[in-house]
VEXGU-300423 format. One record per residue (C-alpha): x, y, z; residue in three letters. Coordinates in steps of 0.25 Angstrom, whole numbers, plus 5000, padded with zeros to 4 digits. Layout:
N
XYZAla...
This chain:
320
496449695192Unk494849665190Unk494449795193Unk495349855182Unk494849765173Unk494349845160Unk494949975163Unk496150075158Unk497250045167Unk498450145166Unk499850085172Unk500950185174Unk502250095170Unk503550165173Unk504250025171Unk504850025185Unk504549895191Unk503349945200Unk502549995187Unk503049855179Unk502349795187Unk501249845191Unk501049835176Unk501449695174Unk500349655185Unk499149735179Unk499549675166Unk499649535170Unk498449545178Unk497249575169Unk496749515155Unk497149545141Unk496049645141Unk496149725154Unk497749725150Unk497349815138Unk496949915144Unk498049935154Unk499150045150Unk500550055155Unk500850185156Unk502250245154Unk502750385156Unk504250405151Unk504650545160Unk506050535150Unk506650565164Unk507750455162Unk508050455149Unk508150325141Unk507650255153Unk506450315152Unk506250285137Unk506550135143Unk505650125153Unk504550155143Unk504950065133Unk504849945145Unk503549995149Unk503050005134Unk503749865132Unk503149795144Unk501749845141Unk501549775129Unk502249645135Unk501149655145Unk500049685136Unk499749835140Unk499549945136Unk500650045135Unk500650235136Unk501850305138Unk502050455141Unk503250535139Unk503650655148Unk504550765146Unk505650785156Unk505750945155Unk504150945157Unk504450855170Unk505750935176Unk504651075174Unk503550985180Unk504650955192Unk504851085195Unk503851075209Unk503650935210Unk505050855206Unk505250785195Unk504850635202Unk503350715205Unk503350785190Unk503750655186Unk502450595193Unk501450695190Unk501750695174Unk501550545173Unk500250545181Unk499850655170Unk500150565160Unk499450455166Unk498350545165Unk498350555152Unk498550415150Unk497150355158Unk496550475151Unk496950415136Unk496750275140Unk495450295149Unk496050245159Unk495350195172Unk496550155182Unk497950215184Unk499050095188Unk500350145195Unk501450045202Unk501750105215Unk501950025225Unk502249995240Unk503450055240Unk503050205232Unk501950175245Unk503150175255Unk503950285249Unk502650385245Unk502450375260Unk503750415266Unk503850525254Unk502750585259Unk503050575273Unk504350625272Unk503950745262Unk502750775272Unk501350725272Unk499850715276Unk499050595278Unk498750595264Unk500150585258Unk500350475269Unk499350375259Unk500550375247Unk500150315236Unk498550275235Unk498350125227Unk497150165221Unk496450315219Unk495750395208Unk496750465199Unk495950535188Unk494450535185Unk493950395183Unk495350335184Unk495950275196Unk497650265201Unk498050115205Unk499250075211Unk499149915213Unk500649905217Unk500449975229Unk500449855238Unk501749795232Unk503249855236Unk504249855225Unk504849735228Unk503849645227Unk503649725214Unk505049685209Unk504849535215Unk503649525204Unk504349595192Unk505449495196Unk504649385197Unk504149395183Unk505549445176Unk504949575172Unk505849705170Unk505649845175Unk506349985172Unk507250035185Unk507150205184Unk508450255190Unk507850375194Unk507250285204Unk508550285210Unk509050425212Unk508850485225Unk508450625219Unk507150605222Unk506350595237Unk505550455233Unk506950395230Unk507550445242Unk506450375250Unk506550255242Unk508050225242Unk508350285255Unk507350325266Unk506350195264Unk507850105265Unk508250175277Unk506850165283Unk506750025280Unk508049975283Unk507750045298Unk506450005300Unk506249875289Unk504949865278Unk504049935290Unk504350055285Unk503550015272Unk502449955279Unk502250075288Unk502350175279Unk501250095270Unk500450085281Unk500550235283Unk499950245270Unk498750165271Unk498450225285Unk498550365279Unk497650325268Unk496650275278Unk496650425286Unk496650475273Unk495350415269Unk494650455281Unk495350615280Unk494650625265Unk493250575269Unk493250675280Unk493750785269Unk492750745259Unk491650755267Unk492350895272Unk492650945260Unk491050905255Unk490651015267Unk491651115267Unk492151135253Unk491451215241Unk492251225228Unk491651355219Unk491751375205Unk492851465203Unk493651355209Unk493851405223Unk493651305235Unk492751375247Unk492851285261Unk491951305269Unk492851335282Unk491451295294Unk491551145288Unk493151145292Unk493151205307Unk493151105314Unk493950995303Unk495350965309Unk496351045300Unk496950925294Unk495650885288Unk495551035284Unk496851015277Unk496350885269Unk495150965264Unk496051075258Unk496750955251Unk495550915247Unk495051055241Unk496551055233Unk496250935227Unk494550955223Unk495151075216Unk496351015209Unk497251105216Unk498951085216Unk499051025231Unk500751005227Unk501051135234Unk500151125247Unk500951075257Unk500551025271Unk500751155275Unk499751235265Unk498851135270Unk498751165283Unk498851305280Unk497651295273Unk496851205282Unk497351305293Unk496651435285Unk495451355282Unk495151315298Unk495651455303Unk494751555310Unk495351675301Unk494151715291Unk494851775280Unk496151715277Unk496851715261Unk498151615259Unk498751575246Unk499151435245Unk500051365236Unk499451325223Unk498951465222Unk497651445230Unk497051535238Unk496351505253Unk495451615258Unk494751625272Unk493451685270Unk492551665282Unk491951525283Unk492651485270Unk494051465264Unk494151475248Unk495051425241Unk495551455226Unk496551455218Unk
């Protein structure tokens, strides 16, 4: 906690026990000062009725026991249902709280977002992304630390800690938590993996099936880091974004690049340019990476997100 000592800190509370105590441990572990500037922050999705109007009242009520400051944020469920018309409504869900955390660290000044996952959202982010299909970059999960927005940094401190112990610590110090029964329903994928897949698994092979998949993980990250420098440096040579907000490669810098690395550097080019990647699937990918390192020299193709690849020569532009 030193080196958050002095700053904004955000805490997303849902009052589920992870987020309870994530926030009883930051509180209880700095000064009167550094406590008044942490904020809990609550977002009430009014997906569940009066249990939803409950959980924000515990959250509001344990923050001022605890000394910290306390935001809430209502949703609308209509606006969530048309959001989760592509994404689901778990995913809809997820992408309007973040928005309203961004709105938050941006009234507050905020200089670190706090979230509660832990070992166990590790375990099944994994085997979620494995079963759904993934590259080495899906196979990281869930990052403890990155840059979120400009100036602000995601922490995620529980990581390390599996849900049990997490319940052994609120146990140990008589503190409540809210149960969502939504949690329970096997209606959507993560719950499925939760309450059934990792069981069976584990109930097969034992608690190696977490260890390995955590390990999994970490080695993933590891190849990640090293497949980013190479694509940073690729991508410093062989990529020239112009004005009109086109991307031109530069296709003699990439002959000789394995295509997978081909295909990182199109993520990255996606992401320089802040366009959608939800609908480029693996597939689109290699289909991309493929028409970049081809020997045709005038190729067009349209790909999702309404972004258009043309071959021309010793270069491959790309616009929207």
């Amino acid at each position: 906690m030193a080196a958050w000592a002095g700053r904004v800190i955000l805490i997303g509370v849902s009052g589920g026990a992870d987020s309870v105590a994530l926030l009883r441990l930051m509180a209880e572990a700095v000064d009167d000062n550094s406590r008044s500037r942490m904020w809990a922050i609550h977002v009430n999705h009014r997906l569940r009725g009066e249990a939803s109007d409950g959980d924000l009242a515990f959250v509001r009520e344990l923050s001022g026991t605890l000394g910290v400051n306390f935001r809430s944020f209502c949703l609308y469920p209509a606006q969530l249902e048309q959001q989760s018309a592509g994404l689901g409504i778990e995913a809809a869900a997820r992408e309007a709280r973040y928005a309203v955390f961004e709105e938050a660290a941006h009234e507050v000044e905020a200089r670190y977002l706090v979230t509660a996952h832990h070992q166990d959202d590790q375990v099944e982010t994994v085997l979620h992304r494995i079963l759904r299909g993934t590259g080495v970059a899906g196979l990281r999960g869930i990052a403890s630390a990155r840059q979120w927005l400009p100036g602000v940094g995601l922490v995620r401190p529980m990581l390390p800690f599996t849900r049990t112990e997490i319940i052994d610590y609120l146990q140990s110090c008589d503190q409540d938590w809210r149960e969502d029964a939504s949690n329970q329903t096997l209606e959507f994928t993560r719950n499925k993996i939760r309450q059934q897949t990792l069981p069976s698994l584990r109930e097969d092979f034992g608690s190696q099936v977490d260890t390995s998949l955590v390990r999994l993980a970490e080695q993933a990250r590891q190849c990640q880091e090293v497949i980013d420098d190479l694509v940073n440096d690729l991508y410093e040579t062989a990529v020239w974004p112009e004005g009109d907000g086109s991307v031109r490669v530069d296709l003699r810098k990439i002959r000789r690049q394995r295509t997978y690395l081909v295909q990182e550097l199109m993520v990255r080019i996606w992401t320089e340019r802040n366009w959608s990647r939800q609908d480029m699937s693996q597939v689109a990918w290699q289909k991309l990476a493929q028409l970049a390192m081809s020997s045709q020299q005038a190729t067009t193709d349209m790909l999702p997100g309404a972004i258009r690849a043309l071959r021309d020569g010793d270069f491959l532009i790309l616009q929207r």
